[in-house]
C-alpha positions in Angstrom: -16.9 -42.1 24.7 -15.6 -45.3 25.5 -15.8 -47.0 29.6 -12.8 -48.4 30.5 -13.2 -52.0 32.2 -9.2 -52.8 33.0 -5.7 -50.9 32.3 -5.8 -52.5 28.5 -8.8 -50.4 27.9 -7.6 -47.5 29.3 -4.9 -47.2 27.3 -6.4 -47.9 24.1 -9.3 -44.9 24.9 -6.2 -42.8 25.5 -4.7 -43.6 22.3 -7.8 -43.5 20.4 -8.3 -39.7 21.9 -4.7 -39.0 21.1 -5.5 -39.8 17.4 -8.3 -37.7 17.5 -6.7 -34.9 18.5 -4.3 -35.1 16.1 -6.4 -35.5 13.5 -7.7 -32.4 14.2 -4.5 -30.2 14.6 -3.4 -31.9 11.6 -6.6 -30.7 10.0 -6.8 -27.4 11.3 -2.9 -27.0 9.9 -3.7 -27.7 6.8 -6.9 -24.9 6.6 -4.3 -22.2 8.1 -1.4 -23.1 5.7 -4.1 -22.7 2.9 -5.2 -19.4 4.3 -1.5 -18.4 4.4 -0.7 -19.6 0.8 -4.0 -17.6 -0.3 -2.6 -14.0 1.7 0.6 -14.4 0.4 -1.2 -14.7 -3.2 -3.0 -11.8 -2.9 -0.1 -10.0 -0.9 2.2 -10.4 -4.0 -0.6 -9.5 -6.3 -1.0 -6.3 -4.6 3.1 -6.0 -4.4 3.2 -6.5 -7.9 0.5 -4.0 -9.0 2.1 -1.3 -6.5 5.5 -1.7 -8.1 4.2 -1.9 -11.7 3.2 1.8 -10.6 1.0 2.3 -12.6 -2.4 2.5 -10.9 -4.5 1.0 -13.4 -6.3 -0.9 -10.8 -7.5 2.2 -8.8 -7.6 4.1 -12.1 -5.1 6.8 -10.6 -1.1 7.2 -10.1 0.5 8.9 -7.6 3.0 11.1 -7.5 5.4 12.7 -5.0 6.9 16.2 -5.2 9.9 17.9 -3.5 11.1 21.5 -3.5 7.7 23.4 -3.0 8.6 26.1 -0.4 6.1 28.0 0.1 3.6 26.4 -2.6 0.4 25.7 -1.4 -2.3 23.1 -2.3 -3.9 25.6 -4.4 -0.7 26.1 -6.3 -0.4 22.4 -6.8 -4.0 21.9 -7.8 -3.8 24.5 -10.7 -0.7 23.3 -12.3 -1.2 19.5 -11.8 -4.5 20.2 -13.6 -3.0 20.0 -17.4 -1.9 16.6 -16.8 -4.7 14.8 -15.6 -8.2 15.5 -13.5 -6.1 16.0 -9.9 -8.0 13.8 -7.4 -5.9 14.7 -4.2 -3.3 17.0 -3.1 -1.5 16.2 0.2 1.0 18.8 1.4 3.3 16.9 4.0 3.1 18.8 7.5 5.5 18.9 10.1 4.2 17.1 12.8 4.5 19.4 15.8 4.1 22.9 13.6 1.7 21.4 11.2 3.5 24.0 9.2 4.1 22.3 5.3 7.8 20.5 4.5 8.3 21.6 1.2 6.9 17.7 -0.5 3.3 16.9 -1.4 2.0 13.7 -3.1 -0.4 14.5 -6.0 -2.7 11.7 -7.0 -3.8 12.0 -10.6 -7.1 10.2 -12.8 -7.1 10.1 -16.5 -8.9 12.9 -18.8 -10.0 13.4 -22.2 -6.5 14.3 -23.0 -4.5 11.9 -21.4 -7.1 8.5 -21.5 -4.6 6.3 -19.6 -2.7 6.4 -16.5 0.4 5.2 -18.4 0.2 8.2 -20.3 -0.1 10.7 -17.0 3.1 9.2 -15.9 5.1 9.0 -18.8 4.1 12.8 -19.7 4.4 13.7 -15.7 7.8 12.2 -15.6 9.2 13.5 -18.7 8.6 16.8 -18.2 10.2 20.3 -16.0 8.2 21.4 -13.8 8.1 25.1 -12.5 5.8 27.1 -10.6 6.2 30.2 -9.7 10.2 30.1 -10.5 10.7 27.2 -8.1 11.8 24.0 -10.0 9.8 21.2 -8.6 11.4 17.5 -8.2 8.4 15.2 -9.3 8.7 11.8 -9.1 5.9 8.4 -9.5 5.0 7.0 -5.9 3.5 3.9 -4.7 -0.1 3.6 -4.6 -1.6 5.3 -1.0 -1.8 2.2 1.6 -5.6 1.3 2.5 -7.2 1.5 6.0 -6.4 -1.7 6.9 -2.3 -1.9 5.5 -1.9 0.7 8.0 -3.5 -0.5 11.0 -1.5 -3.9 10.4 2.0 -1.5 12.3 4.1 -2.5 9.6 5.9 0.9 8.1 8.0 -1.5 5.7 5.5 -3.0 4.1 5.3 -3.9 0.6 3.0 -0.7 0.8 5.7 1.3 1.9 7.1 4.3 0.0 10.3 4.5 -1.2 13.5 6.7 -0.6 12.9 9.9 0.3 9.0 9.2 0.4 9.4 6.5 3.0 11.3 9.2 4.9 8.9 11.7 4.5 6.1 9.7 5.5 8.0 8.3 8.5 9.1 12.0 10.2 
């Protein structure tokens, strides 16, 4: 710290502190513009490998169904079970009733007959399905959002689903 002896001094401690200060709101700038630069990396990398679709990263795609009626989980579970080892089966649930809207999302992992997620989907997508005389609409959906995409309030996201997904998800 510098003493000031006359006005001439004064100002130049000022100045000098002004500089200073700056300096380090320059500094401190330039560290948040990198950390932005580096979140916006990894935010596109994650955009990218949700809308590639298809989940190699977590090992598993996900899939969203529509017209179940009075399907259960069970239901869902058996059938789901040629294509792939079924990791998860999420009914959607009013939110009120908790009774089931007629759209799950399946999440599926490779098997011995179907090695590759690629695969699941192509032979997923491809095909009719029925169970138990009700033709299901099945279609891929983005990856499930982690922990921490959701807490961040943001419903459209780049981890958002799609169409009639995002409006599922959002009722």
């Amino acid at each position: 710290m510098v003493v000031a002896t006359d006005s001439g001094d004064v100002l130049a401690a000022a100045a000098e502190a002004t500089a200073s200060a700056l300096a380090k709101a320059a500094a401190a700038s330039e560290v948040a513009a990198k950390q932005r630069d580096e979140e916006a990396a990894v935010a596109a990398a994650s955009l990218a490998a949700a809308t590639g679709g298809s989940g190699t990263e977590s090992g598993t795609v996900r899939f969203f169904v529509r017209g179940l009626g009075k399907l259960g989980e069970h239901h869902l579970q058996d059938y789901f079970a040629k294509f792939g080892e079924v990791v998860e089966v999420s009914l959607l649930r009013d939110k009120k009733t908790q009774r089931p809207r007629g759209m799950a999302f399946v999440t599926l992992g490779p098997s011995q007959d179907l090695p590759s997620c690629d695969e699941i989907i192509d032979k997923v997508t491809e095909a009719q399905h029925k169970i138990n005389g009700l033709e299901l609409e099945v279609q891929e959906a983005l990856q499930k959002p982690d922990a921490e995409d959701a807490t961040a309030g943001s419903s459209d996201g780049p981890s958002a689903p799609s169409g009639a997904a995002a409006a599922a998800t959002q009722e």
